[in-house]
KELUM-365220 format. One record per residue (C-alpha): chain; x, y, z. Coordinates in steps of 0.5 Angstrom, whole numbers, plus 500, padded with zeros to 3 digits. Layout:
c/X/Y/Z
A/X/Y/Z $
...
REM end
This chain:
c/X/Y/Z
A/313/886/357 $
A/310/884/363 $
A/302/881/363 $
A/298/880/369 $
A/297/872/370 $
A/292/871/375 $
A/285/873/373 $
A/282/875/380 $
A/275/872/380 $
A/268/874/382 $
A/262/869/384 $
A/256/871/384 $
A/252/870/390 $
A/245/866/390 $
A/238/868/394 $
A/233/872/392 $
A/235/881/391 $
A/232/886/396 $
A/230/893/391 $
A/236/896/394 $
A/241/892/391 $
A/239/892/384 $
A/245/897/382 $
A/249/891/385 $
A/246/886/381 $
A/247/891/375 $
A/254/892/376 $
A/255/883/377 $
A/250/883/370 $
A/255/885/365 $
A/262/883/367 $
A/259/876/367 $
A/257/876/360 $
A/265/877/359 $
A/267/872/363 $
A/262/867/360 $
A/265/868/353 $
A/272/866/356 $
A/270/861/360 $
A/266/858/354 $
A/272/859/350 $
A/277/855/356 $
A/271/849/356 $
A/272/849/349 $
A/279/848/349 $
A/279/843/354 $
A/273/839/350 $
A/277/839/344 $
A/284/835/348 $
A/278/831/352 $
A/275/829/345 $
A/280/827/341 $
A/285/824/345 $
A/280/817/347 $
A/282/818/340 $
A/289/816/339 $
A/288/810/343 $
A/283/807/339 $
A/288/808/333 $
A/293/805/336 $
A/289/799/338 $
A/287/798/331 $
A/294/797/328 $
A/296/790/325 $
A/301/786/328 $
A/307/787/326 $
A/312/782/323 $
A/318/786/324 $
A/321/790/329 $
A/316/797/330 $
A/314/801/324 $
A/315/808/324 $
A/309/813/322 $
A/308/813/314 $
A/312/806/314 $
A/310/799/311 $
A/313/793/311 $
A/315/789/306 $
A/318/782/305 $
A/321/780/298 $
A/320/773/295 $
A/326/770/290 $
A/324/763/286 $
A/329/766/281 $
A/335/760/281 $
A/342/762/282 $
A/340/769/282 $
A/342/774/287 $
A/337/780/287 $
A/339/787/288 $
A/333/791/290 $
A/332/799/289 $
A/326/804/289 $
A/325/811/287 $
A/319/816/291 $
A/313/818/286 $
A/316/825/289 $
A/323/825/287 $
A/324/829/279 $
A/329/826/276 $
A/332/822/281 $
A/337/816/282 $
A/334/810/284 $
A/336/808/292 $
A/338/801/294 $
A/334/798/298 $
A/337/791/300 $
A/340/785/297 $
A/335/778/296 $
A/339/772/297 $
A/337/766/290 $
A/333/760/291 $
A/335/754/294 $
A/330/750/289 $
A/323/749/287 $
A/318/751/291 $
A/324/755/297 $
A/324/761/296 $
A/329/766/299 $
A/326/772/302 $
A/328/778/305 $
A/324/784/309 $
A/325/791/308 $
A/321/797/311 $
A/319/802/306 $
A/316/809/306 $
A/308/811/304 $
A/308/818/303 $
A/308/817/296 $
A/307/813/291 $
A/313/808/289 $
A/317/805/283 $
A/320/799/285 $
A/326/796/281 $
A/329/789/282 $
A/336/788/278 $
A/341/782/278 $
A/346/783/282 $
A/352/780/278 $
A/350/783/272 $
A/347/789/274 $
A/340/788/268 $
A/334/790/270 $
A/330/784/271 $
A/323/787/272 $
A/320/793/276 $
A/313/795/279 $
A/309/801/281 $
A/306/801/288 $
A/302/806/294 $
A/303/802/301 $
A/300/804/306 $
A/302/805/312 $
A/303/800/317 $
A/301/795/311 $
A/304/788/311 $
A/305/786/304 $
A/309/781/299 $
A/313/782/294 $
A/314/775/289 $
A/320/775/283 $
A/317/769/278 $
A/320/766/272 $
A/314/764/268 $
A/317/761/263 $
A/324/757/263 $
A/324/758/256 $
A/323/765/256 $
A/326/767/261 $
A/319/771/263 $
A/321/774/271 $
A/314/778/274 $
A/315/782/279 $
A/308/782/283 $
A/305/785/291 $
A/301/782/294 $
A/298/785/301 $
A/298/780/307 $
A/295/785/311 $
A/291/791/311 $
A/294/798/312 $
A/291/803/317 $
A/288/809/315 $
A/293/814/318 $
A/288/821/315 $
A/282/819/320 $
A/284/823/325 $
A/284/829/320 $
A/277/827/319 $
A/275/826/326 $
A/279/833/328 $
A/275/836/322 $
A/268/833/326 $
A/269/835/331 $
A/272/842/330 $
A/265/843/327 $
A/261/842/332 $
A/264/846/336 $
A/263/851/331 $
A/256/850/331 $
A/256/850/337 $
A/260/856/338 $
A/255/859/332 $
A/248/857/337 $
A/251/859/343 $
A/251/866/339 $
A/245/866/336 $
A/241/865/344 $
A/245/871/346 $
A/244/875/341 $
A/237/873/342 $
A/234/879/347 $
A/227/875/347 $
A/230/869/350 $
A/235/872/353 $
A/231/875/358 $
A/227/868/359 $
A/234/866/362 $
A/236/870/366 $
A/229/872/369 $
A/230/864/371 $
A/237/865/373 $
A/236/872/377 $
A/229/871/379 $
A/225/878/380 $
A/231/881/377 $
A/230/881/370 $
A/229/889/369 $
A/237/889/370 $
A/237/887/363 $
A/235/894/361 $
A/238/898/366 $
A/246/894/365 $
A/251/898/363 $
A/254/894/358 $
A/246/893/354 $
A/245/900/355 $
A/239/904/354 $
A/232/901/353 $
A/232/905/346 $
A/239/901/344 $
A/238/895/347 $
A/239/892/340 $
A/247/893/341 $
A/248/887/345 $
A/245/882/339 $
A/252/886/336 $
A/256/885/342 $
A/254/878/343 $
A/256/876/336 $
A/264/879/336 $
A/266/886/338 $
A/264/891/332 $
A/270/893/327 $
A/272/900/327 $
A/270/904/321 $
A/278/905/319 $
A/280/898/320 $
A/277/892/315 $
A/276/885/319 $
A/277/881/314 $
A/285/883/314 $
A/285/881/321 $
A/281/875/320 $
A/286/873/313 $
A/292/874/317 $
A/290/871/323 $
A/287/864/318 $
A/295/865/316 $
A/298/866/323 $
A/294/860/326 $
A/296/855/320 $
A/302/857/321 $
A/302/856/328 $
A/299/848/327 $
A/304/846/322 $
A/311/850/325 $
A/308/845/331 $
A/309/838/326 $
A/302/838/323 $
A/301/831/327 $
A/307/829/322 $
A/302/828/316 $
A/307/830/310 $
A/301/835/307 $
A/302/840/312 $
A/309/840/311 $
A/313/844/307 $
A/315/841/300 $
A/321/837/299 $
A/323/842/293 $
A/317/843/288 $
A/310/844/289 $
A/306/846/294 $
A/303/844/301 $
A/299/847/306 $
A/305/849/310 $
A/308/853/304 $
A/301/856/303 $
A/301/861/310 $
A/308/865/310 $
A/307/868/303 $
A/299/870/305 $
A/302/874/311 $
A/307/876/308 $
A/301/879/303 $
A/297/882/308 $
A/303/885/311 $
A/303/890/305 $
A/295/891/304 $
A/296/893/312 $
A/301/897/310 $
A/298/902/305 $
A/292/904/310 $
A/296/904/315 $
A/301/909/312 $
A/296/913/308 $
A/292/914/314 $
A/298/917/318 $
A/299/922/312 $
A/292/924/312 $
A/293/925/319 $
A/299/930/318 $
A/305/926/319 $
A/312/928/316 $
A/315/922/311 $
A/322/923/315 $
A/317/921/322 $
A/314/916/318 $
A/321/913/315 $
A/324/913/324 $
A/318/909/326 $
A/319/904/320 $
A/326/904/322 $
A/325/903/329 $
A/320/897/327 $
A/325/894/323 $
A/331/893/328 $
A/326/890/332 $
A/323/885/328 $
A/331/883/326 $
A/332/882/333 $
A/328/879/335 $
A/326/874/329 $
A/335/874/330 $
A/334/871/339 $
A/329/867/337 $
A/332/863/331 $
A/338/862/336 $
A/335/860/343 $
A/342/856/344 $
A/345/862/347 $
A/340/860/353 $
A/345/854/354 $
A/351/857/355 $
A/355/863/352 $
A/354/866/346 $
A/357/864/341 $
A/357/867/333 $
A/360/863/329 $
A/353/859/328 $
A/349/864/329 $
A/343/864/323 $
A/342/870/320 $
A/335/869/316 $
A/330/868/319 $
A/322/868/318 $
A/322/875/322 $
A/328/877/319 $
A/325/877/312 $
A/319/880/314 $
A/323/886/317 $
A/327/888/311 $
A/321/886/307 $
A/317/891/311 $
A/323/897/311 $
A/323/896/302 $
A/315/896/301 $
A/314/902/307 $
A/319/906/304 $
A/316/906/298 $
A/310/908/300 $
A/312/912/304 $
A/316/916/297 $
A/310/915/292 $
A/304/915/298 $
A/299/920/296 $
A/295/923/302 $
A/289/923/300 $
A/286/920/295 $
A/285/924/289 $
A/277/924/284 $
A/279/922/278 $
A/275/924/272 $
A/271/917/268 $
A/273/919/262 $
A/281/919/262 $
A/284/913/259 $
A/287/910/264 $
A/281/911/270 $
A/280/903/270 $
A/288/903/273 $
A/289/909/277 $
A/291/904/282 $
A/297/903/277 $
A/298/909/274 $
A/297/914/280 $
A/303/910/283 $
A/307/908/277 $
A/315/909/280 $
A/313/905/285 $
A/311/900/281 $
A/318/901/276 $
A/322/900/282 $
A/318/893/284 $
A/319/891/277 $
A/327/893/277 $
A/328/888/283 $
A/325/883/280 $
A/329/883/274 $
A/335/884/278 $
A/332/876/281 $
A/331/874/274 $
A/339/876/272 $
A/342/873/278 $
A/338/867/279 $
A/339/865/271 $
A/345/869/270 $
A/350/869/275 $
A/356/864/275 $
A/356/858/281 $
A/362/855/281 $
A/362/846/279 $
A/354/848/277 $
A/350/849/270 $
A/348/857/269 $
A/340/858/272 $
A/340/852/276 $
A/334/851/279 $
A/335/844/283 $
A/336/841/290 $
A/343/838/289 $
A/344/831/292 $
A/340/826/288 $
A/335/830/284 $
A/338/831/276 $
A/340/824/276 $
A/346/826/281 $
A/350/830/276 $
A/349/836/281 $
A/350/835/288 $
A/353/841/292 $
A/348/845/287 $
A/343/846/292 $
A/338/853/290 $
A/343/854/284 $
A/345/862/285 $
A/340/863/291 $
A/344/859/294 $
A/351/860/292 $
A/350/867/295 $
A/347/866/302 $
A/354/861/302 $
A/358/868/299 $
A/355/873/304 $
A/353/870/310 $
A/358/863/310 $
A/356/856/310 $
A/356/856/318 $
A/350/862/319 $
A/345/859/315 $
A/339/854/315 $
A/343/847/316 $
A/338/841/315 $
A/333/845/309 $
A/327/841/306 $
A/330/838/301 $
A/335/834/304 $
A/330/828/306 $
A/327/826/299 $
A/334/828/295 $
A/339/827/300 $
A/342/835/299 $
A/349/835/302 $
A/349/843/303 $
A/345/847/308 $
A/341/852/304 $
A/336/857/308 $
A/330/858/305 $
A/330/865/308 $
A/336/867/304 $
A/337/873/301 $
A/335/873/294 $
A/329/870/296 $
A/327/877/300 $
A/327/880/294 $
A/320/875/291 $
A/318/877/299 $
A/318/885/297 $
A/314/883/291 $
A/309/879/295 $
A/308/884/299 $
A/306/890/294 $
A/302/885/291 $
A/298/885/297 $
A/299/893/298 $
A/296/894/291 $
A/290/889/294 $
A/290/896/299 $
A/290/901/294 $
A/284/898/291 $
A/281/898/298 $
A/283/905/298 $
A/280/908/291 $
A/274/904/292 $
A/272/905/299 $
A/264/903/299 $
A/264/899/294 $
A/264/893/295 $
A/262/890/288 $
A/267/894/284 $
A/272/892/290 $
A/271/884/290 $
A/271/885/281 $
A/278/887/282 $
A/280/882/287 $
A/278/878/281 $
A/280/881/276 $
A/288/881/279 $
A/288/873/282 $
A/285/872/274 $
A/291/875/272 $
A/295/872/277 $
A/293/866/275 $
A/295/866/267 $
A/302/869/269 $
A/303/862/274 $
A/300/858/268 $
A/305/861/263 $
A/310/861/268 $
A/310/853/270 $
A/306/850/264 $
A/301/847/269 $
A/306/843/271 $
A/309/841/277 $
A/317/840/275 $
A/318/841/268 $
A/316/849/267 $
A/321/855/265 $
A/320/857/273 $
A/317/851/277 $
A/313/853/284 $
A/318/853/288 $
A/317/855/297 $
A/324/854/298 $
A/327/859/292 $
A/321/864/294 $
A/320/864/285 $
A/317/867/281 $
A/312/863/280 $
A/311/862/286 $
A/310/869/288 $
A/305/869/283 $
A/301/863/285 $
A/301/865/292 $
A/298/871/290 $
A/293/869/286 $
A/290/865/291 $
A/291/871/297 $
A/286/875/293 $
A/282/870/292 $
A/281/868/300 $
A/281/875/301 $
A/275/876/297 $
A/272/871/300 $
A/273/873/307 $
A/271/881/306 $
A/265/879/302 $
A/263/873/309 $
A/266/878/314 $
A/265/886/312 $
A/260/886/305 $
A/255/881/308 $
A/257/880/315 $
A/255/872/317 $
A/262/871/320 $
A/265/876/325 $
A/271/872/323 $
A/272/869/330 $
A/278/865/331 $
A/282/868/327 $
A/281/875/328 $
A/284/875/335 $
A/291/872/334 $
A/291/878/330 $
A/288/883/334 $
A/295/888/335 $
A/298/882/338 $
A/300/878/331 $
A/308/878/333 $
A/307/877/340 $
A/303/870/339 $
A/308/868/334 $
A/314/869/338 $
A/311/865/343 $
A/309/859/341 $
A/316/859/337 $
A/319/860/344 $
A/314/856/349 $
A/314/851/343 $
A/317/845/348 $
A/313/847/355 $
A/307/845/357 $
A/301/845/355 $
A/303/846/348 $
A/307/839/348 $
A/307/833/353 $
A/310/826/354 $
A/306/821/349 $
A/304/814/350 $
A/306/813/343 $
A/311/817/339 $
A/310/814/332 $
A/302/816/332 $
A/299/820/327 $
A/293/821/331 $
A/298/823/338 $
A/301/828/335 $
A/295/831/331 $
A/292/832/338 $
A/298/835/341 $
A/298/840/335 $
A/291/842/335 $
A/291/842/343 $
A/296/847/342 $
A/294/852/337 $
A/287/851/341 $
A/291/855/346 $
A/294/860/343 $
A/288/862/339 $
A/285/862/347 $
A/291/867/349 $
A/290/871/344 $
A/282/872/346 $
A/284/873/352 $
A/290/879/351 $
A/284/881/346 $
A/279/881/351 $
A/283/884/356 $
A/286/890/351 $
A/293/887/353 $
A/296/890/346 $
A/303/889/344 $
A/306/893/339 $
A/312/894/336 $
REM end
């Protein structure tokens, strides 16, 4: 798809305006309060690079020195002292993070010379979760003491193995702290500050705009002997409807038929996603979890993939009530889903830029590819079991507090009979060298009995199908756990907890659908389903992070985590539907453009322009957090800002 790249400009001329060329200064008025907004947004843009990159500087500066070769990001140094006499010292380590797993050697400390000349020995260790430190004999293997210890990054520290008594043999194994670490989480809290302002000023700039008492003030100043084109412009319209432009000047208006508060959760969604797919700044919270638990990078795929399917049951219905034939329907959702595949498919695989395509390592699962098939599964149901309008239902039946439910119960039974067919296969297939209903990452984790069982059954079946070579090579899990086969976390047992997301969120638009208008009734139930969720999830995980029946879990798509996840989609689209379309403070502003028909498009892009500038450059220091959370945040910035400007243009591209 070919846009225009250049914005042709118009100045406006300065000098007092004769009678005559009043309809000319009309004319001028109301493209300039368009292109004030973009100019607005283009300042804020570089403002944000311009305030936050002194920043890094200045971060920099304030590392300690270093006593050894260069820290990393999330790295300490640590130099171990031995006053132990003819006791050679093994020393290991196991991170906080990592569940049952073996304990790594981290390095061998030489015995005492003699009293008072200790030996010593520098290592670097990592900071990103706390960790247990063990020191045992080498020559006879016993663990001699172990302490429990959070470093902090770029922190010199000390640690000192003692005999206090020759009697007992009493070893102690104590830290200390030589120098201060940084704090590496201040330019997440720079960043917010100055992310707010901007919003305050975003929120005041509006305000004035919207203000026709002091908007006619400025721009009598501005076109003196002119003001009377404020009434007479075309965008504000008649005197009698002066009002709109207060409505214009605070965001488009959402049309009837389309809720902003979609638009504005699935663009929340897209924009996250965005940062975190661009690292983060390299914090590990904005990455995806090693295997258990969640972060903020596992938060925004399941939330778009929910409000896919609220989208999903209005926009089908609304074409059913329009007249549309099922077997249209299903070629339209036919047609999309070949094109998410293929696309989700080119960009996952950019290799074939480099020279001639090659199959035998062509990844098959994707993000675009689960959402594809995802879409087909949930839009044919609805299409089935879909009625075209919705039906009165007498109070008094038994079943009216769950029309939602019953009105569509086949629907429901095939949801139900997929996930069964994930409990079966994920606690019941057979993997070969693997226990049954191993939900493990292998390598390490369960004390090293598992290695190459990686995912259990979801992986075994990714291997089975798709072949070792067509699947995600370097997953989450083989940092921390030092997993040796490649697992994809889009693979295909997963897409089965993908479509049950998705009808989760297609039944948050059914609600939306049978209550239309009734916004207390709405949010009730928005309430009452995450509340529901929320019990499922804590029955399912025990309020626990490792040691529940089915553990919340990105990389197998569990069950639990669809649940969790959902219950937290509700919630955060009750908040955003009584914010933007119940009470209306919030036009959903960023948000809502990098949604605005153009979701796909900016998601696309910035996977393929992900290496070009402006989105990243050559950095003075790549083992800065605060560098690389400028770049991220530059670069999502400038998304949102393309998005607003495809949207202010009406440039839509639809798939």
């Amino acid at each position: 798809m070919k846009t225009e790249r250049h914005i042709k400009k118009r100045k406006l001329k300065g000098g007092r305006a004769s009678v005559g060329e009043d309809s000319k200064s009309v004319k001028m008025a109301s493209s300039t309060d368009g292109k004030q907004r973009t100019m607005i947004l283009s300042a804020i843009t570089a403002l944000l690079a311009l305030c936050v990159a002194p920043l890094t500087a200045q971060l920099d500066v304030s590392h300690p020195h270093r006593r050894v070769t260069a820290l990393k990001m999330d790295e300490a140094s640590l130099m171990v002292h031995n006053e132990l006499l003819n006791e050679t010292l093994t020393l290991s380590f196991l991170s906080d993070h990592c569940y049952q797993c073996l304990f790594q050697i981290l390095g061998t400390v030489p015995a005492s010379q003699g009293p008072g000349l200790p030996s010593s020995a520098m290592f670097v260790v990592s900071t990103q979760h706390p960790l247990f430190l063990q020191v045992n004999s080498t020559i006879s293997n016993t663990e001699l003491c172990s302490v429990h210890f959070s470093f902090g990054e770029h922190g010199n520290y000390s640690l000192w193995i003692k005999n206090l008594s020759d009697a007992s043999r009493h070893i102690t194994c104590a830290i200390v702290t030589d120098k201060e670490p940084v704090n590496s989480n201040l330019p997440i809290l720079v960043a917010f500050l100055v992310y707010t302002g901007l919003a305050i000023l975003v929120a005041f700039g509006s305000f004035l705009m919207g203000n026709n008492v002091l908007n006619l003030i400025f721009c009598n100043i501005l076109y003196t002997g002119n003001a009377h084109f404020l009434i007479e412009g075309k965008e504000l319209g008649s005197p009698s409807r002066t009002v709109e432009y207060s409505a214009e000047a605070s965001g488009p208006v959402p049309s009837s038929s389309r809720l902003r508060s979609l638009d504005t959760f699935r663009g929340l969604s897209l924009v996250i996603m965005i940062f975190v797919n661009y690292g983060g700044g390299r914090y590990w919270f904005f990455r995806h979890e090693s295997w258990n638990g969640l972060t903020v990078a596992d938060l925004v795929f399941p939330w778009f993939v929910f409000i896919m399917g609220t989208s999903i049951t209005l926009s089908l219905s609304s074409a059913l009530r329009r007249g549309s034939g099922q077997f249209q329907l299903f070629q339209k959702v036919l047609w999309r889903t070949v094109q998410l595949f293929l696309i989700g498919l080119l960009i996952i695989n950019p290799n074939y830029c480099q020279g001639p395509f090659s199959i035998d390592s062509l990844r098959i699962p994707g993000v675009l590819q689960r959402l594809a098939f995802t879409y087909l599964i949930v839009a044919v149901l609805e299409i089935m079991f879909a009625k075209p309008k919705v039906e009165n239902i007498p109070t008094d039946v038994w079943w009216f507090p769950v029309q939602e439910l019953v009105l569509y119960w086949p629907a429901w039974l095939c949801v139900i009979v997929l996930e069964a067919v994930w409990l079966c296969l994920t606690f019941l297939l057979p993997v070969p060298n693997c226990p049954l209903g191993y939900l493990g990452p292998g390598g390490i984790g369960d004390f090293g009995q598992y290695p190459n069982c990686t995912g259990g059954a979801a992986g075994y079946i990714d291997h089975l199908l798709l072949g070792e070579n067509h699947i995600y090579q370097n997953p989450s899990s083989h940092v921390l756990y030092q997993s040796r086969v490649p697992y994809d976390p889009e693979g295909i047992l997963g897409t089965i907890s993908s479509v049950v997301m998705a009808f989760l969120g297609l039944q948050a638009g059914k609600i939306l659908l049978h209550y239309k208008d009734l916004h207390m009734t709405v949010m009730a139930r928005f309430l009452m389903w995450s509340f529901v969720l929320g019990i499922v999830s804590a029955i399912l995980t025990k309020c626990s992070k490792d040691h529940g029946y089915i553990p919340v879990n990105k990389n197998l798509w569990s069950f639990s985590y669809v649940t969790t996840l959902s219950c937290f989609a509700f919630v955060v689209l009750l908040i955003i539907y009584y914010m933007v379309d119940v009470r209306r403070w919030w036009s959903g502003a960023p948000f809502f453009y990098p949604e605005g028909m153009n979701s796909i498009l900016i998601y696309a892009g910035h996977e393929v322009f992900a290496d070009y500038f402006p989105f990243r450059w050559k950095m003075t220091d790549t083992q800065s957090h605060a560098e690389h959370l400028t770049q991220n945040l530059v670069a999502t910035s400038v998304w949102v800002l393309i998005s607003y400007l495809l949207y202010r243009k009406k440039i839509f591209w639809k798939i």
